[in-house]
PLY file of the C-alpha trace (Angstrom):
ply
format ascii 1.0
element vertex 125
property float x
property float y
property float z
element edge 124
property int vertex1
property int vertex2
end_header
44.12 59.19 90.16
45.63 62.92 89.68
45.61 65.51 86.96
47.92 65.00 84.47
48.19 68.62 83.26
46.38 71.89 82.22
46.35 73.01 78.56
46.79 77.00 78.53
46.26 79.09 75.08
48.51 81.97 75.08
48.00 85.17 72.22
52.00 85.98 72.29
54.16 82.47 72.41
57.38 83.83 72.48
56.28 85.92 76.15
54.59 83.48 77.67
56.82 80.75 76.64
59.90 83.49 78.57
57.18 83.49 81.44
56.47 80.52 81.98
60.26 79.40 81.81
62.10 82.57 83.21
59.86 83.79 84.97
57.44 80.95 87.06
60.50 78.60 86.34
58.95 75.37 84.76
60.81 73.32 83.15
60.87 72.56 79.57
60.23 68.85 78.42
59.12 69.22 74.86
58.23 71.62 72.02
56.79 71.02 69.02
55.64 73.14 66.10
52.67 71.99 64.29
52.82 73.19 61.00
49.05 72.24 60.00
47.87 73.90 62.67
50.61 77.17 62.22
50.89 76.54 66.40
53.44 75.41 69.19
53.16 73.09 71.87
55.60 73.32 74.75
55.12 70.54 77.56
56.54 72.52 80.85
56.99 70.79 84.09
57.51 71.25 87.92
61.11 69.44 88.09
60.24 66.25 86.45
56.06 66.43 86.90
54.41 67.25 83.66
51.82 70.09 84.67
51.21 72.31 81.73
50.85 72.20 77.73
51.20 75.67 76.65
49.44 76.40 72.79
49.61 78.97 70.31
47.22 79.38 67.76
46.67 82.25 65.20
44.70 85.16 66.99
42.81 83.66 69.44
39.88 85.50 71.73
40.75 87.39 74.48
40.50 85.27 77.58
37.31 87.19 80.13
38.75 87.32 83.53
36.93 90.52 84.87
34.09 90.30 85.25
34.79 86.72 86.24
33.02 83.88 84.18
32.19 80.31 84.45
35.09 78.34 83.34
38.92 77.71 85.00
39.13 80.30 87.80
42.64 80.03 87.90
45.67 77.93 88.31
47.50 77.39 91.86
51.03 76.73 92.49
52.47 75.29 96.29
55.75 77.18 97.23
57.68 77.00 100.29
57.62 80.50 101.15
55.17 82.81 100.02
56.78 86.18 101.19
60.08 84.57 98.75
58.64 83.58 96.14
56.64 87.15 95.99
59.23 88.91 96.37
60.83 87.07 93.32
58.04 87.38 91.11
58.24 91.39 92.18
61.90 91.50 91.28
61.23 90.07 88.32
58.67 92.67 87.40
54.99 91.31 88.12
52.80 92.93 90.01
51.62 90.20 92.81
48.71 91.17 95.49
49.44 91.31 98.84
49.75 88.49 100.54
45.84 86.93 102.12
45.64 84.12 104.61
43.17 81.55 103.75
40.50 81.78 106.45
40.17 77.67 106.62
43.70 76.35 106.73
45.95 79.39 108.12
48.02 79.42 105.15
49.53 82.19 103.13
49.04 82.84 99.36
48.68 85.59 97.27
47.86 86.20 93.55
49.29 87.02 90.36
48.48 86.81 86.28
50.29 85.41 83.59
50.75 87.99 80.31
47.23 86.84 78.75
45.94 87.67 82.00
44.95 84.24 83.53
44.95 84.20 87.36
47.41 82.87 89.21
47.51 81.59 92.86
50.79 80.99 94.77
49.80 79.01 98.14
51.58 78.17 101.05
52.54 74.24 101.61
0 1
1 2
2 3
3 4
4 5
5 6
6 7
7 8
8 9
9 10
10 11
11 12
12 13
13 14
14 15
15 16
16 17
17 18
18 19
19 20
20 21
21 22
22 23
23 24
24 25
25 26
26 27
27 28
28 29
29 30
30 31
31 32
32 33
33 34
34 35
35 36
36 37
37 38
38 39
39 40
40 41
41 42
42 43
43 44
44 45
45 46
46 47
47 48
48 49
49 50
50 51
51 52
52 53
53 54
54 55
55 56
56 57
57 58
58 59
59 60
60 61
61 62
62 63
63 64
64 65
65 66
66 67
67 68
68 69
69 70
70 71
71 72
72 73
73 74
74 75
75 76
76 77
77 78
78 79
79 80
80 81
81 82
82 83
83 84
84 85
85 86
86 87
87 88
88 89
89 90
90 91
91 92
92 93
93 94
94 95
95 96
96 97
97 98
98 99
99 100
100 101
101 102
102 103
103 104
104 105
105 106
106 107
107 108
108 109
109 110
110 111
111 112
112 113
113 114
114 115
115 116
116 117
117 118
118 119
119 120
120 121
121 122
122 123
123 124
């Protein structure tokens, strides 16, 4: 029917939980710390569409993205306006690639990474 949401393990909660929020500018539905498992769940959402559960656990593996390996590639958001919401991210001190037009549809995007270094896509709608 759709995807409900994408789990994403983070090494530092407290800056990816700012990055995610502040940053990207999900919205927080819930957060939970599991004491058994010493880790927090936040539940973040695009207005009121559940996309993301973000985890911590205690030291977790470094995430390969280079050289790139079989697995989630990365994770793609729809904007408006590319060029805007670039700029944003820029302002706000991430260092975005320029912006690529997708050879099949004509659209803009360009690319980013969240602070555990995981991909991410911002795409044209």
């Amino acid at each position: 029917m759709k995807i409900h949401h994408i789990a994403i393990i983070c090494s530092d909660y407290e800056v990816s939980k700012k990055f995610y929020t502040e940053v990207i500018g999900l919205n927080i539905i819930r957060e939970v710390y599991r004491e058994e498992r010493k880790s927090y769940k936040l539940d973040l959402a695009i207005g009121d569409h559940y996309v993301i559960e973000l985890f911590s656990f205690p030291d977790p593996p470094e995430r390969p993205s280079r050289p790139e390996s079989c697995g989630l590639r990365h994770l793609a958001f729809s904007v408006e306006n590319v060029s805007v919401k670039r700029e944003d991210l820029i302002a706000k001190g991430l260092i975005c690639e320029d912006i690529r037009i997708d050879e099949y549809t004509g659209k803009e995007f360009f690319f980013t990474q969240d602070p555990d270094q995981l991909p991410l896509e911002f795409y044209e709608m």
